[in-house]
N, C-alpha and C positions, 0 to 999 in steps of 0.2 A: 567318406561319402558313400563308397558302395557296401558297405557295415550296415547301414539302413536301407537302400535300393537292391542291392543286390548287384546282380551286372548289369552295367546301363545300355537301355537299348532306345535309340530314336533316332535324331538327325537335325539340321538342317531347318530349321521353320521359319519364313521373311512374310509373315502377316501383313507389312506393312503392303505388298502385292498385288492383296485380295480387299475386296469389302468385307465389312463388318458382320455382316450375317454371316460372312463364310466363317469364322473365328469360332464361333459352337459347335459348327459339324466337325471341322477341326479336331479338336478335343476331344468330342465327343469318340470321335475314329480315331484319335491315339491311344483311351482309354480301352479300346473295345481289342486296338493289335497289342496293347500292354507295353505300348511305351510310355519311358518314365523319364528321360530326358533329352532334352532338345537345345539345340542352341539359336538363340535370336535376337537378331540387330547386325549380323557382319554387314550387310548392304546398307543399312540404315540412313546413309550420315545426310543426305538430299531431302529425307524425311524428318528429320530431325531437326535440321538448319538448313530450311527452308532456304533460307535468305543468309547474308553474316551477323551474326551475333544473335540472332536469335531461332528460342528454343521451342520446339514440340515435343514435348514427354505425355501429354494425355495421352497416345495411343498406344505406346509404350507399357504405359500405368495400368491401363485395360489391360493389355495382352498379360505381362505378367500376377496379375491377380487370377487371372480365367485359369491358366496353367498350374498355379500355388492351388486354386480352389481345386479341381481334379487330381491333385498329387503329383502333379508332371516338375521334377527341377528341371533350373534353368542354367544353362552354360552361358552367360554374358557376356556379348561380344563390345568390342570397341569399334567403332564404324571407321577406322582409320584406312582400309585397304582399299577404299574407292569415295574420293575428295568429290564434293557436287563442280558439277562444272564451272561455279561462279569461280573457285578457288585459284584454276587455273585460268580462264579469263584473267580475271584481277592481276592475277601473283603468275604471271607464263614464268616465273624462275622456281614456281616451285613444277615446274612439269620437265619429266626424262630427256637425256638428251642419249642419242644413240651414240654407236662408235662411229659413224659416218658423219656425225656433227648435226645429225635432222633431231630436230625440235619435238618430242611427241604429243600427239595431243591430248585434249580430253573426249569422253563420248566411248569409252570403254571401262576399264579397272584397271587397280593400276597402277592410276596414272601418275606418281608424284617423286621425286625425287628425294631421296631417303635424306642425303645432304643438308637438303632446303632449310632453313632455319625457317622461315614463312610457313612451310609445311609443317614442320615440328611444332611449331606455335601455337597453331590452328588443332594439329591433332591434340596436341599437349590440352588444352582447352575445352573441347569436345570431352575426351575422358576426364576431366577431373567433373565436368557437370552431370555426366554418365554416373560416377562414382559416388559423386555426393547424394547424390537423389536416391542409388539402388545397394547402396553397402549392404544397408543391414534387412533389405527387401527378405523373406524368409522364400522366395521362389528361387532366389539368387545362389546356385552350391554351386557355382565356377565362375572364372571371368576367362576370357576369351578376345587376347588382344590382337588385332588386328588380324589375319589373314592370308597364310602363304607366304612368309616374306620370301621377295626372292627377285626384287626388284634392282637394277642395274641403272645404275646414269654416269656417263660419260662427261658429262656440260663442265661448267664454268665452276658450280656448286661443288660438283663433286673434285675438283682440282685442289678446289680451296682444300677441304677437310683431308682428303689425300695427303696431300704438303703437311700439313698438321700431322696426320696419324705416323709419317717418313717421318715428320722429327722427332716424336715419341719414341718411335722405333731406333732409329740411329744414332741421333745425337747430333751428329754433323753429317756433314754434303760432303767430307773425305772418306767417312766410315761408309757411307751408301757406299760410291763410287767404287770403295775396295768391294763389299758386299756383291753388288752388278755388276761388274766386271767392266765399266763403263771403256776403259782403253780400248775394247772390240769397238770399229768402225766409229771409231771418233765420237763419243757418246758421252765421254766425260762433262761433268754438270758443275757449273760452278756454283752454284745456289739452290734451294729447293723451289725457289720460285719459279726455276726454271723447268720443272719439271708438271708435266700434263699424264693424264687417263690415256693407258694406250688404247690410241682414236686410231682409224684409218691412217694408216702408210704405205710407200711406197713398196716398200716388202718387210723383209721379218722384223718383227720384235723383241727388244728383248727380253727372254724369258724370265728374267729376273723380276722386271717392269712389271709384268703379266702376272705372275706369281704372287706379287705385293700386292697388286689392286684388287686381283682376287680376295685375299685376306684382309684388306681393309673393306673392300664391298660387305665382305660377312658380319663383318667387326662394326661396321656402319647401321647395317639391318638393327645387328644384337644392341644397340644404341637407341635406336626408333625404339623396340619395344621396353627396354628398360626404364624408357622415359614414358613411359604407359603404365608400365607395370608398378614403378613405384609413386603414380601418381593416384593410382588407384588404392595400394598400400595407404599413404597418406589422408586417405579420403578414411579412411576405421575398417575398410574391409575386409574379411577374418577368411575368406573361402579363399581353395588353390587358384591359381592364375597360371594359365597357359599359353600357349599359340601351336597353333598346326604344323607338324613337319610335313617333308612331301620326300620320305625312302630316303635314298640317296638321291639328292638333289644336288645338282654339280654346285648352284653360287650357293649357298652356305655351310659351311662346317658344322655341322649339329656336335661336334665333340666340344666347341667351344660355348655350343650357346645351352648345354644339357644342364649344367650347373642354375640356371637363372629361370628354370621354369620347373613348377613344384609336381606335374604329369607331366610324364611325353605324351605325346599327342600327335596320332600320324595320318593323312590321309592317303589309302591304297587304290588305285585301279588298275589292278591287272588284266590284262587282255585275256578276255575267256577263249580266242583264236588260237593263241600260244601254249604248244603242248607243255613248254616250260613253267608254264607262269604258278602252279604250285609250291615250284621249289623256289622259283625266285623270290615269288609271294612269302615266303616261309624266312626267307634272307631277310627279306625287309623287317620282318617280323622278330625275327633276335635281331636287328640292329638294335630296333628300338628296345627294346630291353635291355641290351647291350648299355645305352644311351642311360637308364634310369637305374644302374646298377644292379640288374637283377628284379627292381621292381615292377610291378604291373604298371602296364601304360592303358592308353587308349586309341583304338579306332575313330578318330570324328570323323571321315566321311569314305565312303567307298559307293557305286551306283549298287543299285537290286538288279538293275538288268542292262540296258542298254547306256554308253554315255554319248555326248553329242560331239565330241572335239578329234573321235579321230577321223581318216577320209573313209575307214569303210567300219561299221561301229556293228560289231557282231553283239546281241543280245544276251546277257548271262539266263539261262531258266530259274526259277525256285529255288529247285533241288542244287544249284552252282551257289545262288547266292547265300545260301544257308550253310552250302561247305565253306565258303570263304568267311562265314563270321565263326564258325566253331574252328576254322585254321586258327584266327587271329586269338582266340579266348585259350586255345591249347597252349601258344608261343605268349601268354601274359598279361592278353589283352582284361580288361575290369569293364570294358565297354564295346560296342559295335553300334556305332553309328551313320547314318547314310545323309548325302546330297543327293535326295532333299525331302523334306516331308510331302511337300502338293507340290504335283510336277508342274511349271511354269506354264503358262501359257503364252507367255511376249519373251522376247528378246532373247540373246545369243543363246541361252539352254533350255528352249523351249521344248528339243528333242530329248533333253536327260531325262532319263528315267527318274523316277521319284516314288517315293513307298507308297503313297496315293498316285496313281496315274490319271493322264486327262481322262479316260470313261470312267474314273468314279471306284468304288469300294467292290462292284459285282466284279472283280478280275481277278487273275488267278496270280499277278501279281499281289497284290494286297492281302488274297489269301495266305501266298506266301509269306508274309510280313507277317501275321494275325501268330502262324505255325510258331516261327523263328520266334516271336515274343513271346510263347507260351513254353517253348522251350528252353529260353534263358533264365524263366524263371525257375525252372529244376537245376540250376547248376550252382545253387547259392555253398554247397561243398567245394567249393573251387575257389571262391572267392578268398583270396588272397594268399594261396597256392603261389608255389614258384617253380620254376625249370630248371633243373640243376645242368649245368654244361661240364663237360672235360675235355673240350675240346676249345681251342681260341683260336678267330682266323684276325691276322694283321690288318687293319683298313685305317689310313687318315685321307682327310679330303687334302690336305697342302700335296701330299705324295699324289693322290689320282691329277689333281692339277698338274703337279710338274711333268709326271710322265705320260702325258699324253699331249705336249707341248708340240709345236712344229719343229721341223728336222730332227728326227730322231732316225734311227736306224730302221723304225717301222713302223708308220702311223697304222698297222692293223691289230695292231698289240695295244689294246685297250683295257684297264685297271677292269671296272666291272664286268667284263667278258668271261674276263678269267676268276674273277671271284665268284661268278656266277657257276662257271665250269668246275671248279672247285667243291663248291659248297651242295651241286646236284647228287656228286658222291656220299656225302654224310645225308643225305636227304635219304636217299633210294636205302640207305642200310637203317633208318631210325635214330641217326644221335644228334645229340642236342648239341649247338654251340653257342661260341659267343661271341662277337664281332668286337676287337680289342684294338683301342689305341695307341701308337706307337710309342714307345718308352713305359707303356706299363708295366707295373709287376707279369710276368709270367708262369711262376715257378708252380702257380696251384693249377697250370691245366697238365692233364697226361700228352697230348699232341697239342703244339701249333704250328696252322699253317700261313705261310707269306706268299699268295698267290705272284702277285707283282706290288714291290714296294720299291718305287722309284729312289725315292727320299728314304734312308734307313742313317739317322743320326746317331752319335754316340750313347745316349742315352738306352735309345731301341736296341741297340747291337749288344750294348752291356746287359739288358733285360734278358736277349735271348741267347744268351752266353751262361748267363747265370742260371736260367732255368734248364737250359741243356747239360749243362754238370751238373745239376740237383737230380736228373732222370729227366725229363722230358725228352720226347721225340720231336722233332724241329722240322719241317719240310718248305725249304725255299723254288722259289718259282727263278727263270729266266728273269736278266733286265733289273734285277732287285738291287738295294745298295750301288746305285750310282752316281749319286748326286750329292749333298748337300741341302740344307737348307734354303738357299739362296738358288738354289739350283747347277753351281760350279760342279762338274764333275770332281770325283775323287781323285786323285794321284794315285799310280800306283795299279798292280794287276788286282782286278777286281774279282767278290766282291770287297773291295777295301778293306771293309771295317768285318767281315764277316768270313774272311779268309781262313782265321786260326781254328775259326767253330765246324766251317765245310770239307777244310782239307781240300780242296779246293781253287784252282785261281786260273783267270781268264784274261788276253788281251785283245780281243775284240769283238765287237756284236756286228750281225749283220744279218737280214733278212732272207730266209731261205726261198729255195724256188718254189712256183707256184704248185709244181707236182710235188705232194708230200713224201720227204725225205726220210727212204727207210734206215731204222735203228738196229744195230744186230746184238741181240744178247749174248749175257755171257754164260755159259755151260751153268756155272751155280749160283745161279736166284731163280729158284724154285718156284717163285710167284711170279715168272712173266707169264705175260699173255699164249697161249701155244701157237698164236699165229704172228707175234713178236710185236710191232709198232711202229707209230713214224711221228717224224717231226713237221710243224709245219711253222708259217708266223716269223719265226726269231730264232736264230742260234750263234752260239759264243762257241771260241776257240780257247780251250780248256787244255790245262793240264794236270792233271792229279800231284796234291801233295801231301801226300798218307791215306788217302778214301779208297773205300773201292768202287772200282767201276762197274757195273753195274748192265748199262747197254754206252754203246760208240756208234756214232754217227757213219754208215755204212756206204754214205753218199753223198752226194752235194760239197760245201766250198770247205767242209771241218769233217769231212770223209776223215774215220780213226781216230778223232778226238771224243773224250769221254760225253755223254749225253746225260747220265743220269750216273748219281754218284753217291753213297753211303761213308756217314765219318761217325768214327766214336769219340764221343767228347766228354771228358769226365763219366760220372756215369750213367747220360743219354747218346742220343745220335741224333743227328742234324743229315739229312737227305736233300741231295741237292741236283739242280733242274736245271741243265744248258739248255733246253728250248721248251717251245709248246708243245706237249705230248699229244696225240690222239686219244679221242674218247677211252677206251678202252686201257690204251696201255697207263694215261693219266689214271684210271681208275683201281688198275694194278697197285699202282707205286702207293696210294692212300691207303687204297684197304690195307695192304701187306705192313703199313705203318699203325692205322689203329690197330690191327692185331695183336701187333708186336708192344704195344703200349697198354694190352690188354684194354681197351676201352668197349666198353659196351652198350647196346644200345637201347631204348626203350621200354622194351619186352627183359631186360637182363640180361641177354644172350651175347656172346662175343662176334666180333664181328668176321665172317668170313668169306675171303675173298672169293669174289665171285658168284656171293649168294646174296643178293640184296633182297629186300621187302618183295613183295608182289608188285608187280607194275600197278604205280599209281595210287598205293598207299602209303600213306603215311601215318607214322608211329609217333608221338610225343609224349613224355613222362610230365604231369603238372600237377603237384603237389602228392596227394592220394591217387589224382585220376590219371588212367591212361586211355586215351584219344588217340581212335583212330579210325583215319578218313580215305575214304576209297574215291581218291579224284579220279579212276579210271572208269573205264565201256564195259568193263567185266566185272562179274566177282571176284572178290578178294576171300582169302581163310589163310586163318595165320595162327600158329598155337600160343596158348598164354602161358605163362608161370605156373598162374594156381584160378581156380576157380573166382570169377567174379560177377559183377550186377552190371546193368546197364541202366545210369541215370534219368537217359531220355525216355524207357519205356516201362524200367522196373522189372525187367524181365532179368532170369539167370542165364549166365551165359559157362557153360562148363568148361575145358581146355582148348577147344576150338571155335576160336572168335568168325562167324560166317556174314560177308558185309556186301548187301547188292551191290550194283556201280553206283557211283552219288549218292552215297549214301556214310552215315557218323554213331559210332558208339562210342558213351565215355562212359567206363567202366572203372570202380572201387574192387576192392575185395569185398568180402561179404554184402547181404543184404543192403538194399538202400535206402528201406522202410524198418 
């Protein structure tokens, strides 16, 4: 698709909104900012069937002819993600029920219960008349099913299919029971009948309980749109078929649903408030790529400026929103798209910003939109460009669920915290990664790191065993390798299964005090901090078995037990992490590992501890081009390899690249004419 568009740039367009005249100025003002595709119908389904069972496609039929005749393709949505309210009148069994047992209603989005066989029915229905009508529409280059899944019901509905998915899974009600560990507080289940959605209770849960429904809630979603996705198949339609991720989004596992859509498809809002949100923004960004093997994905929606849902909604400028769609085109993106083409006038997102704004095209928002779309059209050199990574950071959603369950040693010790903290290191120095699934091959990256991986199965522990004898340099986090699948702790001084690789082994966690607990180095690692470090969060009572140490805990309840610890393993090393390190000295232990693994970043150069990028720039290598964006209030300069062009202006640029604040150069070697 983008082999003839180029990068796709639009968003968001719900025509059915507006009146009829507005639909030419529309166009008119998407040809003029040089957008080229749009997607339309996610809200549809009220307009559409009116009433049950019957159809309104004439306005539909207009809209997509008006867009075909201008050259705008269309991302084709399924109006599944918000049922008209007669659905839930009629059918209240197809609407959510909470964990508190309340019934929800209709008169938002939504609202329906993935379960529902009623709901399946109806959406089932809807799309295949969707399909049959618009297969071979030639406006049609995508379909677009349903919307954000990430719906949760508790009800009656969802018990059923639960019970069902447990017996798929188990087999029998003894294999559970071994599985949960049901003998804790008299829990054992004689039937699966007997078992419900953990709903409100008197206190804990158990995690095992918690952990299943999770994974069937996901497994549930990825069911809804499959029953979309191949009814659309079925109808002759030949274009890719999508849905919207939303980053890391706690209810669904995007590693299981990656396979069964032909783009990823993400949508971003980072807070322009947050001095982090570059790097974090840039995480989400090799997830997704991550997600499609390396392949380019898509941006479908992110705001131009302001969005409406948080309680205080700071504005992005031009100049912000134009860096955030050249981040996402650097880390793979083939598209940047926005919510929403014409900002609403009624209802809950009537404050979101939108590429048209309510005063119309004379704004300086919309001029910014007009820039960006004439900009994306010089980047057709990129299109289908890749990122190379040597770096791989450990992430599965079942592991962020378990280890961030109730009673644990530290509810402050959170999965994304630390992958977040993690990953700002390779940000600030230029190197690309790649957000890796647990049990995958490892052996082709030079570093990976395991910020927190609650859940490390046999599988995972053999992957990162095998590629730390092949040479790779390994760096595990506190709290890692605890659990099981099911969630049963390991047996055994920990980390269990990760003991032979760290040299390494611990019998207890516990949460340090709130004043950060200083670490004392040792005389020879050359790469501490000169002002040394501390613990805070989380630390384990370690004892070294063949590692070296590194720094010890110089205080607090594991005062003299090792803290940070080096093991040679075949012929890599595996780096291991008794607590949460402070900025700083966390920043030591990374660098002084890509170093040492030789990895380089961006620009070529190796990485050197203690010398990151310029505040606020970022370096990314994508295909021929190298991007690089100065999210900071200052200037940036930074020296290049060798002489090259800049795509955005065609200007030469000699060994020193000079970039105001908020501001983006993608530069080739040589000329760019």
């Amino acid at each position: 698709m983008t082999d003839e568009l180029g990068l796709c740039f639009g968003g968001d367009y719900n025509p059915e909104q507006w009146p009829r005249e507005v639909w030419t100025e529309d166009v008119d003002l998407m040809v003029r900012a040089g957008v080229n595709f749009v997607t339309v119908g996610v809200w549809s389904w009220s307009t559409i069937e009116p009433v049950p069972g019957k159809r309104e496609f004439g306005w539909l039929d207009e809209v997509l002819d008006l867009l075909h005749g201008s050259g705008i393709a269309v991302d084709l949505a399924t109006p599944t993600a918000s049922p008209p309210p007669w659905l839930g009148i009629r059918h209240p069994e197809t609407l959510p029920v909470n964990r508190d047992g309340v019934r929800l209603a209709a008169g938002s989005r939504n609202h329906y219960s993935p379960a529902s066989a009623v709901y399946r029915e109806h959406a089932l229905a809807i799309t295949r008349d969707l399909a049959g009508r618009y297969a071979t529409h030639p406006a049609v280059r995508m379909w677009h099913v349903g919307n954000e899944y990430g719906e949760v019901d508790y009800g009656d509905e969802a018990a059923r299919e639960f019970r069902s998915w447990l017996r798929a899974k188990y087999g029998s009600i003894a294999a559970l029971n071994e599985a949960w560990g049901t003998a804790v507080w008299s829990q054992g289940y004689a039937s699966f009948d007997e078992i419900v959605p953990p709903r409100a209770a008197p206190y804990l849960i158990n995690p095992a309980q918690k952990l299943d429904f999770k994974r069937y809630s996901s497994d549930q979603l990825l069911a809804c749109y499959r029953d979309q996705r191949d009814a659309i198949r079925a109808a002759g339609a030949t274009q890719p078929i999508t849905t919207n991720f939303m980053g890391f989004f706690h209810h669904v596992d995007y590693w299981s649903w990656a396979g069964d859509v032909d783009v990823v498809a993400d949508d971003q809002y980072p807070d322009p408030a947050s001095p982090d949100a570059p790097s974090d923004t840039a995480l989400v960004q090799d997830l997704m790529r991550s997600l499609g093997g390396g392949r380019p994905w898509l941006l479908m929606e992110q705001a131009i400026s302001a969005v409406s849902w948080r309680e205080h909604n700071v504005p992005k400028s031009p100049a912000d929103a134009r860096l955030n769609s050249f981040q996402a085109v650097a880390r793979g993106a083939e598209g940047v798209c926005y919510f929403q083409w014409r900002q609403a006038r009624s209802g809950p997102e009537r404050f979101h910003s939108a590429l048209l704004p309510h005063a119309g095209a004379d704004t300086d928002v919309f001029r910014g939109a007009e820039l960006l779309g004439a900009d994306l059209k010089r980047m057709r050199q990129v299109v289908g460009g890749r990122v190379t990574a040597r770096v791989g950071i450990l992430f599965d959603w079942p592991s962020w669920w378990a280890g961030e369950e109730d009673a644990v040693p530290s509810a402050r010790l959170r999965t994304l915290e630390q992958l977040r903290r993690w990953y700002r290191v390779l940000w600030r120095h230029g190197v690309a990664a790649e957000v890796v699934r647990s049990g995958s091959e490892l052996s082709g990256y030079d570093v990976v790191l395991v910020p927190h991986s609650y859940v490390i199965e046999p599988d995972s522990a053999d992957a990162l065993s095998r590629a730390t004898a092949a040479g790779t340099l390994v760096v595990v986090g506190p709290f890692s390798g605890v659990a099981d699948a099911s969630t049963n702790i390991l047996q055994g001084r920990f980390p269990v299964l990760l003991r032979h690789l760290v040299g390494v082994s611990g019998e207890e966690w516990g949460g340090l005090p709130d004043q950060p607990t200083p670490l004392a180095m040792e005389a020879d690692w050359d790469a501490a901090p000169s002002g040394g470090g501390t613990a805070t969060v989380i630390g384990e009572r370690l004892r070294t078995e063949g590692a070296e140490v590194l720094a010890r805990f110089a205080g607090g309840p594991y005062a003299g037990h090792p803290a940070i610890t080096r093991n040679t393993h075949g012929a890599g090393t595996a780096w291991y992490l008794g607590a949460v390190l402070s900025d700083d000295l966390l920043a030591a232990v990374l660098e002084e590992a890509l170093r040492e693994a030789g990895v380089t970043n961006a620009l070529g150069a190796s990485v050197l501890p203690g010398n990151p990028l310029p505040d606020g720039l970022e370096a990314v290598r994508r295909g021929p081009a190298l991007f690089l964006i100065n999210h900071g209030h200052e200037s940036a300069r930074i020296q290049l390899p060798v002489p090259m062009s800049d795509l955005l202006t065609n200007e030469e640029v000699d060994r020193i690249a000079a970039l105001p604040p908020r501001t983006v150069q993608v530069l080739i070697e040589g000329r760019t004419t």
